[in-house]
PDB file as gemmi writes it, atoms N, CA and C in Angstrom:
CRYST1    1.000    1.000    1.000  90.00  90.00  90.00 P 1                      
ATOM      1  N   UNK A   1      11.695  10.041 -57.775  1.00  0.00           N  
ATOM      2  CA  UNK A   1      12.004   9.329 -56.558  1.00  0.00           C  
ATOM      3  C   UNK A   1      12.076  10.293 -55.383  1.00  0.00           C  
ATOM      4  N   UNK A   2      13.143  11.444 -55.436  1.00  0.00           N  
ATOM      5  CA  UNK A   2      12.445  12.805 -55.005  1.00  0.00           C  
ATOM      6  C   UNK A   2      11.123  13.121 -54.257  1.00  0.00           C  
ATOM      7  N   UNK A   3      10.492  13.564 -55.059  1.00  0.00           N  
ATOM      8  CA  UNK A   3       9.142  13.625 -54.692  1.00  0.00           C  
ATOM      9  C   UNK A   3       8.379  12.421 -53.999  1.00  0.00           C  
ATOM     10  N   UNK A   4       8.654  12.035 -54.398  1.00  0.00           N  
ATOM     11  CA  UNK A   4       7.783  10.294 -53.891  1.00  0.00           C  
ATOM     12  C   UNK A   4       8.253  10.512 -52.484  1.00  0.00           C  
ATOM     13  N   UNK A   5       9.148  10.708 -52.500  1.00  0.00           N  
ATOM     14  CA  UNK A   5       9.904  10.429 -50.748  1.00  0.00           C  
ATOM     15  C   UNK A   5       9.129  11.929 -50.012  1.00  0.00           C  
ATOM     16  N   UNK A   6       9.725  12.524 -50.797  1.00  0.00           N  
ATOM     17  CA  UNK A   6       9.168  13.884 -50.038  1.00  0.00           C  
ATOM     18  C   UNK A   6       8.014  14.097 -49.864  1.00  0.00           C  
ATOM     19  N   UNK A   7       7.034  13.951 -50.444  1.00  0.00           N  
ATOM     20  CA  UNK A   7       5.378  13.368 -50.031  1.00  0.00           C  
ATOM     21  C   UNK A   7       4.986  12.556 -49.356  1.00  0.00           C  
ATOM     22  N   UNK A   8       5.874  11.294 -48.828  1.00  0.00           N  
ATOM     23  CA  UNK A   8       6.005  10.580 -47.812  1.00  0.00           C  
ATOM     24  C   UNK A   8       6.228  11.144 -46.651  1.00  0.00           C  
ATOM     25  N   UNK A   9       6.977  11.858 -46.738  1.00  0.00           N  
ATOM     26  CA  UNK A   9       7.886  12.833 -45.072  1.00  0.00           C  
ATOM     27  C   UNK A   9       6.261  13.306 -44.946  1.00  0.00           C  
ATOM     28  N   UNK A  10       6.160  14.587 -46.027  1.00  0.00           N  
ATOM     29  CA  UNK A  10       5.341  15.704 -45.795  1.00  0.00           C  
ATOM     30  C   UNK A  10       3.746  14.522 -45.067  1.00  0.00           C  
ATOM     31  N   UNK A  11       3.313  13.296 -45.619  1.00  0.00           N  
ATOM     32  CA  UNK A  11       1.979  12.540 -45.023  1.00  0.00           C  
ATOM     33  C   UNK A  11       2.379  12.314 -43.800  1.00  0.00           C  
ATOM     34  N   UNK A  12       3.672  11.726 -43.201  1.00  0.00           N  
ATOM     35  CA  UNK A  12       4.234  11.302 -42.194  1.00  0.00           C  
ATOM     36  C   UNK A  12       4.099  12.587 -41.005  1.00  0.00           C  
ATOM     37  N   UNK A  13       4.273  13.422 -41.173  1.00  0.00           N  
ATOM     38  CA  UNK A  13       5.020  14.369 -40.361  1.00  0.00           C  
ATOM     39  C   UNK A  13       3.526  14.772 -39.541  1.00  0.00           C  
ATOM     40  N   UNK A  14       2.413  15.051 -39.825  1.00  0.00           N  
ATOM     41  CA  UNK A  14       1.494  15.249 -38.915  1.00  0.00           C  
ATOM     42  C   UNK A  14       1.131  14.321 -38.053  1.00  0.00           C  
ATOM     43  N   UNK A  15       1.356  13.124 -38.477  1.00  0.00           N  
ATOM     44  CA  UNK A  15       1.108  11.724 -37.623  1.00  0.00           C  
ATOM     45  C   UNK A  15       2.354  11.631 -36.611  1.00  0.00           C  
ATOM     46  N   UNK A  16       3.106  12.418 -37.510  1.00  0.00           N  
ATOM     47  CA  UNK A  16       4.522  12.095 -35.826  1.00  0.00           C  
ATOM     48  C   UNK A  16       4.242  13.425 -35.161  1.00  0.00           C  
ATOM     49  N   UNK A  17       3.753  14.554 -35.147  1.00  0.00           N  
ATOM     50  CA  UNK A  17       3.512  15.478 -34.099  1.00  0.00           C  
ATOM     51  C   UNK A  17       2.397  15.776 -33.168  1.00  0.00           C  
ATOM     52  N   UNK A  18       1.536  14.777 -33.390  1.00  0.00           N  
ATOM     53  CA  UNK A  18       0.583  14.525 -32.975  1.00  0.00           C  
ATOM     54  C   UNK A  18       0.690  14.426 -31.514  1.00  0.00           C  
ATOM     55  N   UNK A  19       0.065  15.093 -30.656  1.00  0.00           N  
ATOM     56  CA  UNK A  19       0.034  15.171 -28.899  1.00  0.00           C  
ATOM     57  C   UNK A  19      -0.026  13.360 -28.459  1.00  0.00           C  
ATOM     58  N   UNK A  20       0.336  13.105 -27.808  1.00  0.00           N  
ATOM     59  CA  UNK A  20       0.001  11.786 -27.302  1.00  0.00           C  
ATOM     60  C   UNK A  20      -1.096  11.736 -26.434  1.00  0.00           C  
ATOM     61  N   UNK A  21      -1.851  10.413 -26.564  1.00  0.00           N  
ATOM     62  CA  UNK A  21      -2.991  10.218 -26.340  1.00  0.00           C  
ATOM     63  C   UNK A  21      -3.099  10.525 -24.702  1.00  0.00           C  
ATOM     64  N   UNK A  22      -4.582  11.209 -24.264  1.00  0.00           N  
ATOM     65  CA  UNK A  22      -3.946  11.450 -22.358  1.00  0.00           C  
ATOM     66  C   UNK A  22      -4.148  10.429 -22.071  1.00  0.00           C  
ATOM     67  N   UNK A  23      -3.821  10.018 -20.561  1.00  0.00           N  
ATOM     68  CA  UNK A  23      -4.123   9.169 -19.864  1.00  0.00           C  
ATOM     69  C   UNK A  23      -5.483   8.796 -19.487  1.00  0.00           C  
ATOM     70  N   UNK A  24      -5.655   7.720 -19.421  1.00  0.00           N  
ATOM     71  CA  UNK A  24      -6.795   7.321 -19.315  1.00  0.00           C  
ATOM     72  C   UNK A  24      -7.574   7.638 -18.071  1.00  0.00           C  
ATOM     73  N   UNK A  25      -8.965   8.302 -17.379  1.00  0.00           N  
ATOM     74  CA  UNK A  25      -9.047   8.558 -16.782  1.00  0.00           C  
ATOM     75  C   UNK A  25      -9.362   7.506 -15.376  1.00  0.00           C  
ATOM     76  N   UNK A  26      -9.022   8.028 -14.090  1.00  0.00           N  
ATOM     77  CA  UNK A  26      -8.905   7.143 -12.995  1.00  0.00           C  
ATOM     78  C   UNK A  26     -10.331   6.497 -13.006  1.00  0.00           C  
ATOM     79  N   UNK A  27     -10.064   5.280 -12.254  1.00  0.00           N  
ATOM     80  CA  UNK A  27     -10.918   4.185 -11.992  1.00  0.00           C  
ATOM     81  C   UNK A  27     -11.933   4.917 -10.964  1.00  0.00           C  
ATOM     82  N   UNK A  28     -13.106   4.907 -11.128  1.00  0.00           N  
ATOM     83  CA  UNK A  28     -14.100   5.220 -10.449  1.00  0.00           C  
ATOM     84  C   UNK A  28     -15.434   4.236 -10.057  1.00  0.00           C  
ATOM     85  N   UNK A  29     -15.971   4.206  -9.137  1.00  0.00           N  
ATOM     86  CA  UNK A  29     -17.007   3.183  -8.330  1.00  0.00           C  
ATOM     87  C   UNK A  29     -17.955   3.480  -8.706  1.00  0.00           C  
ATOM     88  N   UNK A  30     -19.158   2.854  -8.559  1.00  0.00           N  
ATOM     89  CA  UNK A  30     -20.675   3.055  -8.844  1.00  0.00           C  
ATOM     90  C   UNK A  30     -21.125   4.197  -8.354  1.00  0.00           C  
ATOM     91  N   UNK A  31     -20.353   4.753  -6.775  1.00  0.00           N  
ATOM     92  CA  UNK A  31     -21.197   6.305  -6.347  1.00  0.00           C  
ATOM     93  C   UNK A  31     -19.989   7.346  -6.895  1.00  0.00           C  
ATOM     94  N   UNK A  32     -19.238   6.503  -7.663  1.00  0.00           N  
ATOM     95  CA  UNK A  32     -19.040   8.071  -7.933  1.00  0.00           C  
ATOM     96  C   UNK A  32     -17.263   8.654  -7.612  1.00  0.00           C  
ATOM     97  N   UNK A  33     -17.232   7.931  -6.575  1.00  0.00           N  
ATOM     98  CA  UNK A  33     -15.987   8.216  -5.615  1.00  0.00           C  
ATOM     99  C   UNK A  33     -14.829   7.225  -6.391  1.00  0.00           C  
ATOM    100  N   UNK A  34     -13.898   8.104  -6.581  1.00  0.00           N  
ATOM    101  CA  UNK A  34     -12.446   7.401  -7.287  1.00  0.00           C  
ATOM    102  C   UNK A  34     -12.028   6.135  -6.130  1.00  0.00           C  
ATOM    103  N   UNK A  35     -11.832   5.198  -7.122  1.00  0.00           N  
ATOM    104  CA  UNK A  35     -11.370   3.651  -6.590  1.00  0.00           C  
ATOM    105  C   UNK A  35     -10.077   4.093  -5.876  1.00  0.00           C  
ATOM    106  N   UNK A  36      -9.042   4.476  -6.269  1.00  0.00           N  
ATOM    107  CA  UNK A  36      -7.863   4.352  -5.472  1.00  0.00           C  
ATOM    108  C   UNK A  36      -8.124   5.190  -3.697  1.00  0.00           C  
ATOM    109  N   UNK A  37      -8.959   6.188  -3.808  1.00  0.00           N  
ATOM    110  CA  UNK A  37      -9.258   7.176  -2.622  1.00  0.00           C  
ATOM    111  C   UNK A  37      -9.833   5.997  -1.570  1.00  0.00           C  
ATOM    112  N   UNK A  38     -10.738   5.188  -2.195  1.00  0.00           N  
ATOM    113  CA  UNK A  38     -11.370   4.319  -1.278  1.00  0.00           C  
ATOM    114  C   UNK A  38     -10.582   3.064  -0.872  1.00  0.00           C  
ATOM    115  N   UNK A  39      -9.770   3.061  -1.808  1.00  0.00           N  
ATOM    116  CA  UNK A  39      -8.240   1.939  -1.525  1.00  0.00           C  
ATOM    117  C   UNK A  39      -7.476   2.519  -0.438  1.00  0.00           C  
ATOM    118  N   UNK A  40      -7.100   3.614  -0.439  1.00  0.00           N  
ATOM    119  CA  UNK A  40      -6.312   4.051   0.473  1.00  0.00           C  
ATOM    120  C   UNK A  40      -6.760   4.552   1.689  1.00  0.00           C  
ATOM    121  N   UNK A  41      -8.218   4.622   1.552  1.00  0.00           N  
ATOM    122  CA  UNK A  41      -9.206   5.164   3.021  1.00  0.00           C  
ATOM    123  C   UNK A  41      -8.825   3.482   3.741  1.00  0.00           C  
ATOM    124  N   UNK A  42      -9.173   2.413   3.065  1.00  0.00           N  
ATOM    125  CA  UNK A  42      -9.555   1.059   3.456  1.00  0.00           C  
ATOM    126  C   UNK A  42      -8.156   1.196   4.537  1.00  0.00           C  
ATOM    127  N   UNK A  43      -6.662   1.086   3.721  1.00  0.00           N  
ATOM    128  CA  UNK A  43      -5.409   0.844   3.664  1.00  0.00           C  
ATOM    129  C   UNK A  43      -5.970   1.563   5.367  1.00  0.00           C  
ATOM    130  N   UNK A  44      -6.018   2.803   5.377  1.00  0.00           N  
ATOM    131  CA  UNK A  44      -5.616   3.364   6.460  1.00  0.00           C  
ATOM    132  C   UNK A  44      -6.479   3.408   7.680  1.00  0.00           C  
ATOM    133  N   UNK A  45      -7.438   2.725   7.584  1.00  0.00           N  
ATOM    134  CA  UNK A  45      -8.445   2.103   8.504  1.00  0.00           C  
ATOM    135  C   UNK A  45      -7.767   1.106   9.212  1.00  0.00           C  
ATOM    136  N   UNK A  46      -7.341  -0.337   8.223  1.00  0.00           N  
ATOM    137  CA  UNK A  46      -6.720  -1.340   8.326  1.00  0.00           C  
ATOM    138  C   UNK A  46      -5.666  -1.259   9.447  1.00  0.00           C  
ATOM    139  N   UNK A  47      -4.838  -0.098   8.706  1.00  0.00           N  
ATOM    140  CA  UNK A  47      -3.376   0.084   9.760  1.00  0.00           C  
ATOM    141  C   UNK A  47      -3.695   0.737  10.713  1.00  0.00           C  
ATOM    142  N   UNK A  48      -4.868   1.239  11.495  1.00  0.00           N  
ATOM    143  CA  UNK A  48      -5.113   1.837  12.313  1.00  0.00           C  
ATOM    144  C   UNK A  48      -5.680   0.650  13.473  1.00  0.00           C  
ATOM    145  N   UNK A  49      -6.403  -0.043  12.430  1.00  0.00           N  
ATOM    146  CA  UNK A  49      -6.947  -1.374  13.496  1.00  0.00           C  
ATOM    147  C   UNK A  49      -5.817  -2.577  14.057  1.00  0.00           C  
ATOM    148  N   UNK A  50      -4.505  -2.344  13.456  1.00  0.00           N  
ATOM    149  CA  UNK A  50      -3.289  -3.423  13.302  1.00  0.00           C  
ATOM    150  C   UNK A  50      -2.305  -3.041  14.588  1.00  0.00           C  
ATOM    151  N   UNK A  51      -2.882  -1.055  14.447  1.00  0.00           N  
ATOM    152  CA  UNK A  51      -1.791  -0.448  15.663  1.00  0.00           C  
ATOM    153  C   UNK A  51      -2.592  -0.664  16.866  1.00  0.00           C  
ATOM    154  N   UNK A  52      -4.136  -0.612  17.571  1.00  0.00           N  
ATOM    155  CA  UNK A  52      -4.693  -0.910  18.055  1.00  0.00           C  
ATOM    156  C   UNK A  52      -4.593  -2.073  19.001  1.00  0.00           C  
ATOM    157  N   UNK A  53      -3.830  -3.107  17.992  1.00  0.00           N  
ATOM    158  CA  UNK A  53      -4.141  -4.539  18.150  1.00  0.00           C  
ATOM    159  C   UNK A  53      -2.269  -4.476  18.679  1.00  0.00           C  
ATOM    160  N   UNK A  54      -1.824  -4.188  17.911  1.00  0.00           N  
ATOM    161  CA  UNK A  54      -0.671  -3.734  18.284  1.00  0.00           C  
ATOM    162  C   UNK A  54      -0.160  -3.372  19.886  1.00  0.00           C  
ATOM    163  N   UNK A  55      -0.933  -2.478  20.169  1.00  0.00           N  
ATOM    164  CA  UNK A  55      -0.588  -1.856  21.530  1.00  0.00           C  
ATOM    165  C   UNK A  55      -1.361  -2.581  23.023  1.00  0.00           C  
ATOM    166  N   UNK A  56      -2.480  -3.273  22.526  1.00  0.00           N  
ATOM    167  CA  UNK A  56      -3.059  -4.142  23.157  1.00  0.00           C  
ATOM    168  C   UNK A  56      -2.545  -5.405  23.570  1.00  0.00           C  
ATOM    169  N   UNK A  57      -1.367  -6.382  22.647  1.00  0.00           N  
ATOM    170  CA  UNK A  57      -1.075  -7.279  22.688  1.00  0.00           C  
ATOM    171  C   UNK A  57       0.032  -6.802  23.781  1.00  0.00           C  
ATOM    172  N   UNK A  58       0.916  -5.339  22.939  1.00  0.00           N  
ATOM    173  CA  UNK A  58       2.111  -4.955  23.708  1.00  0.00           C  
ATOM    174  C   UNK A  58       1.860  -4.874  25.314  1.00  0.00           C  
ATOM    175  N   UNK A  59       0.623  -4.175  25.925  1.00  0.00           N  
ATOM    176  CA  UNK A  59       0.106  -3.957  27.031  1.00  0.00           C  
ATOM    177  C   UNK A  59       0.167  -5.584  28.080  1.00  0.00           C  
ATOM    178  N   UNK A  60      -0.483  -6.798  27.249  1.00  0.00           N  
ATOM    179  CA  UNK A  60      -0.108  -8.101  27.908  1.00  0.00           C  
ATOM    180  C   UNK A  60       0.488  -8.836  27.837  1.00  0.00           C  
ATOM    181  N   UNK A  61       1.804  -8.452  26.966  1.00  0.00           N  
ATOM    182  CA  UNK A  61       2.992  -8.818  27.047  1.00  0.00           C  
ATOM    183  C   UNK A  61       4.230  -8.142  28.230  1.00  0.00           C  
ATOM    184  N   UNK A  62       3.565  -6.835  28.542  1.00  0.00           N  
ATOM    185  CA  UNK A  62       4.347  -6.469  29.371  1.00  0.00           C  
ATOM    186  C   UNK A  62       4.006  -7.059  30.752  1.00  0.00           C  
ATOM    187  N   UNK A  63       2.746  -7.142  30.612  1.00  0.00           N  
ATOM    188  CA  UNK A  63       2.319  -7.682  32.464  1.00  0.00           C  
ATOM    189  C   UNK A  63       2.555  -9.190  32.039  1.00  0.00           C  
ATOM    190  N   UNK A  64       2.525 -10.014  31.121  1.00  0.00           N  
ATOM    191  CA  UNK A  64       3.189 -11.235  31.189  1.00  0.00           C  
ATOM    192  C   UNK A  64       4.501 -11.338  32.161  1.00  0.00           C  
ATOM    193  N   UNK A  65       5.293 -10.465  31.129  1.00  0.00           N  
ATOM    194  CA  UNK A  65       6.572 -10.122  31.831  1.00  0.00           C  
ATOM    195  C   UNK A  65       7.017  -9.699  33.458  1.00  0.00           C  
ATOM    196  N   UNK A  66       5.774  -8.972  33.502  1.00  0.00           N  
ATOM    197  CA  UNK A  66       5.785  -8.607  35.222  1.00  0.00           C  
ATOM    198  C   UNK A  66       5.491  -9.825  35.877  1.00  0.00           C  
ATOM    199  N   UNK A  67       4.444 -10.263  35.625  1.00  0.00           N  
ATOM    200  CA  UNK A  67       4.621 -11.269  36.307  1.00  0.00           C  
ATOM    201  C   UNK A  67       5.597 -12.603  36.371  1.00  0.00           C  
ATOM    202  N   UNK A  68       6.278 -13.166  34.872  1.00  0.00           N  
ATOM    203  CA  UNK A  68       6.849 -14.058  35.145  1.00  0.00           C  
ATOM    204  C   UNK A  68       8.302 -13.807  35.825  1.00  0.00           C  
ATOM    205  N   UNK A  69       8.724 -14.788  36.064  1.00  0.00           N  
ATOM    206  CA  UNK A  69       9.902 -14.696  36.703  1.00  0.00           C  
ATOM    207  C   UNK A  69      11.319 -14.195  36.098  1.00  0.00           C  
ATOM    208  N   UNK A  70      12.098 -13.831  36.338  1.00  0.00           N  
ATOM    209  CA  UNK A  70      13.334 -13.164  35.864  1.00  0.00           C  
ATOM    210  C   UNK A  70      14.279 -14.245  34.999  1.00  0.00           C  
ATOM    211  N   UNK A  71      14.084 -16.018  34.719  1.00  0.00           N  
ATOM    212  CA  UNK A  71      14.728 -16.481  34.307  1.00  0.00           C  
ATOM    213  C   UNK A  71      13.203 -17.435  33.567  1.00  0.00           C  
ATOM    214  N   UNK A  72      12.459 -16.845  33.699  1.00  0.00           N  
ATOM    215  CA  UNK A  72      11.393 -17.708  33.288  1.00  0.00           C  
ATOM    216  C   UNK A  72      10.497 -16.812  31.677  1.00  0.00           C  
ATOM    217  N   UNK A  73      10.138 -17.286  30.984  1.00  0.00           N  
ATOM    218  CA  UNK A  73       9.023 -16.829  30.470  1.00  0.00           C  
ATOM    219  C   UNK A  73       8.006 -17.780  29.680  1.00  0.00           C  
ATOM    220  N   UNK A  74       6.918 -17.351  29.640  1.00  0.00           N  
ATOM    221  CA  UNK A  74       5.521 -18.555  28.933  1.00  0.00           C  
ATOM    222  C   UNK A  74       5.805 -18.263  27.256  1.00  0.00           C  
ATOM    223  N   UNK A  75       5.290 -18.928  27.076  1.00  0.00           N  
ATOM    224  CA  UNK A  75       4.823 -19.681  25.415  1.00  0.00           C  
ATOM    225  C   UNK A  75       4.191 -18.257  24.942  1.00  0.00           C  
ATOM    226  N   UNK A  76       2.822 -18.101  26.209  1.00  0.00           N  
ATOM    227  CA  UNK A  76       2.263 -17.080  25.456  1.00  0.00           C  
ATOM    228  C   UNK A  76       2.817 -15.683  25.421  1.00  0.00           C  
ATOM    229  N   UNK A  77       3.958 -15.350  26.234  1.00  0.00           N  
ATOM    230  CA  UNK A  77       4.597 -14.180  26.166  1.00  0.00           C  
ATOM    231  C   UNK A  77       5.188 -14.465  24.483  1.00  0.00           C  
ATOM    232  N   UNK A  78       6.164 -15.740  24.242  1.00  0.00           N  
ATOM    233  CA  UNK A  78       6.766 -15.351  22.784  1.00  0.00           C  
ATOM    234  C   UNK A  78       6.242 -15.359  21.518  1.00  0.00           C  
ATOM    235  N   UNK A  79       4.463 -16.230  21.809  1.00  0.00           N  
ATOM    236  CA  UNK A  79       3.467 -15.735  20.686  1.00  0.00           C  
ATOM    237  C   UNK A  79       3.244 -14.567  20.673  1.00  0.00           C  
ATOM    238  N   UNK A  80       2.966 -13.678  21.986  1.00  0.00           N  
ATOM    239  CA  UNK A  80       2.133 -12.372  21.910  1.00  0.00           C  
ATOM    240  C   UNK A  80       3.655 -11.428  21.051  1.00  0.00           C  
ATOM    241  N   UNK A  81       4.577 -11.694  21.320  1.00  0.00           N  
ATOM    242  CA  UNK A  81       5.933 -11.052  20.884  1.00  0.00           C  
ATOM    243  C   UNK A  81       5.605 -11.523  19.206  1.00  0.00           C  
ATOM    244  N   UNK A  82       5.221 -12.594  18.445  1.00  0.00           N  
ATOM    245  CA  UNK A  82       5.609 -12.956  17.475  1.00  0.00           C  
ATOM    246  C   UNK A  82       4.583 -12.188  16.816  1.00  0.00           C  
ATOM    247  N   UNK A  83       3.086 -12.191  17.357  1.00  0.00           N  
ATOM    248  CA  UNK A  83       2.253 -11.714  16.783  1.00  0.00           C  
ATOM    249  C   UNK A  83       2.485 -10.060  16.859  1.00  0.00           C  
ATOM    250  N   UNK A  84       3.216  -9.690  17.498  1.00  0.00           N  
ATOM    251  CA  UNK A  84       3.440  -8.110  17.442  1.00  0.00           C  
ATOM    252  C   UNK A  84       4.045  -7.540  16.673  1.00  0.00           C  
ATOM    253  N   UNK A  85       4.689  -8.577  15.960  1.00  0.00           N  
ATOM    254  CA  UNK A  85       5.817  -8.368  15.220  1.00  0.00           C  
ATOM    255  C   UNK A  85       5.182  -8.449  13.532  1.00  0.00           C  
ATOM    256  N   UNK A  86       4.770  -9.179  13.498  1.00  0.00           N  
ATOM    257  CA  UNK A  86       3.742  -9.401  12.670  1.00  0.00           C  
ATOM    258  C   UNK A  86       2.783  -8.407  12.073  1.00  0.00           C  
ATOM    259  N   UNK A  87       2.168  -7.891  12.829  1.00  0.00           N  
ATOM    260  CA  UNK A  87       1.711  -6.751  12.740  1.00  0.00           C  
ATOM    261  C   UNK A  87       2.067  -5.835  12.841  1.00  0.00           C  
ATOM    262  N   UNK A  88       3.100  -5.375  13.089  1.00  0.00           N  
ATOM    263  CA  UNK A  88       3.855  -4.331  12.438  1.00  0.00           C  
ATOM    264  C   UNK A  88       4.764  -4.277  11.707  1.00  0.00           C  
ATOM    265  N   UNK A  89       5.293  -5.625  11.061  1.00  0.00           N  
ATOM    266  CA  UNK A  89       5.568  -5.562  10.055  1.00  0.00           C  
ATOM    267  C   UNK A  89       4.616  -5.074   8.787  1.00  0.00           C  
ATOM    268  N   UNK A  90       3.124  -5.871   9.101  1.00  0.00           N  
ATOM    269  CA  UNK A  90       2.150  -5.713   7.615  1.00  0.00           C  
ATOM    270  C   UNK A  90       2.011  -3.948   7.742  1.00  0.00           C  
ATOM    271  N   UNK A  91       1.775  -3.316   9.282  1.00  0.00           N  
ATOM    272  CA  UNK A  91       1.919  -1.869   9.217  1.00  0.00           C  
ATOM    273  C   UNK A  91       3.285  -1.122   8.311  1.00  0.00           C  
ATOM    274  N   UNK A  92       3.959  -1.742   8.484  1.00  0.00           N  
ATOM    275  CA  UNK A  92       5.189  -1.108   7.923  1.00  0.00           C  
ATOM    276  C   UNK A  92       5.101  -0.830   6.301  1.00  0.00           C  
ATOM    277  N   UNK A  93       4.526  -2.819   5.565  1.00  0.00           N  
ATOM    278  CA  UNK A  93       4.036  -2.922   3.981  1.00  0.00           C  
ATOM    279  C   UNK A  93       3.552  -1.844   3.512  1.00  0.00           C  
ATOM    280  N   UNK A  94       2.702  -1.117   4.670  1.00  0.00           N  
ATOM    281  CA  UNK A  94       1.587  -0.735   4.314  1.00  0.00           C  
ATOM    282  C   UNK A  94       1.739   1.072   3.964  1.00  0.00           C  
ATOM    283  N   UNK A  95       2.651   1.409   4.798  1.00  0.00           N  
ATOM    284  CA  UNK A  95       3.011   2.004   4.672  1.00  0.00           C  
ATOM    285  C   UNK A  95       4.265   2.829   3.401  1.00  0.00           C  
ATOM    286  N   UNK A  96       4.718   1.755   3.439  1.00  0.00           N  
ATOM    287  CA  UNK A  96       5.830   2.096   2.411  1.00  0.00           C  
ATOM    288  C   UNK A  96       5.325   1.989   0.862  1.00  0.00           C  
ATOM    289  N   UNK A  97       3.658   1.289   1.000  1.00  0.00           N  
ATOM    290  CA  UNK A  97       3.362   1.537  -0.672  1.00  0.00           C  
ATOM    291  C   UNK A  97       2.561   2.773  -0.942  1.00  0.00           C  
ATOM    292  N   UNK A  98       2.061   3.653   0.210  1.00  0.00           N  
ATOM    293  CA  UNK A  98       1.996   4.580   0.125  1.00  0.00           C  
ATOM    294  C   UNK A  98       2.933   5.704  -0.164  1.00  0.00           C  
TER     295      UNK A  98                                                      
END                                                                             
C-alpha cells in the first residue's frame, strides 16, 4: 500500500511542477499591427475629436452668454451646456480605462 502510494506521488509530482502554460499571445490584425495598439490609437483620436468639439461648443456658449441678457438665457445656451457636458464626460470614460 506503501509503494502504491509512493509511485503515485513520485507520477504526480512532475505534472505538479510543471511551468504554467504562457499567456496566450496578443490579438493581432491582418497587417500585422497588435489589435489593442490600434484600439487605443482609435480611443485617442476619438477623444481628441470630443475635445475639439468640446471647445467649439464652449466658444458659443460663451458669446451666447454675451449676448443674452443678465436675467435671461436661450434653450440653446442650456443644450450647448448639456452637450458639453456630455462630452466630457465620454472624455473622462475614456480616459480612466486607459
Amino acid at each position: 500500500m506503501r509503494s502504491a502510494l509512493l509511485s503515485v506521488m513520485l507520477l504526480a509530482a512532475p505534472a505538479m511542477c510543471q511551468q504554467p502554460e504562457e499567456e496566450s499571445q496578443p490579438a493581432r490584425l491582418p497587417s500585422g499591427k497588435l489589435q489593442m495598439d490600434e484600439i487605443l490609437k482609435t480611443d485617442h483620436e476619438r477623444a481628441l475629436r470630443e475635445v475639439d468639439q468640446i471647445m467649439k461648443l464652449a466658444a458659443e456658449l460663451k458669446d451666447d452668454l454675451e449676448k443674452s441678457g443678465q436675467y435671461v438665457y436661450s434653450l440653446n445656451a442650456e443644450k450647448k451646456a448639456a452637450e458639453i457636458e456630455k462630452l466630457a464626460k465620454h472624455v473622462r470614460a475614456s480616459i480612466r480605462r486607459h
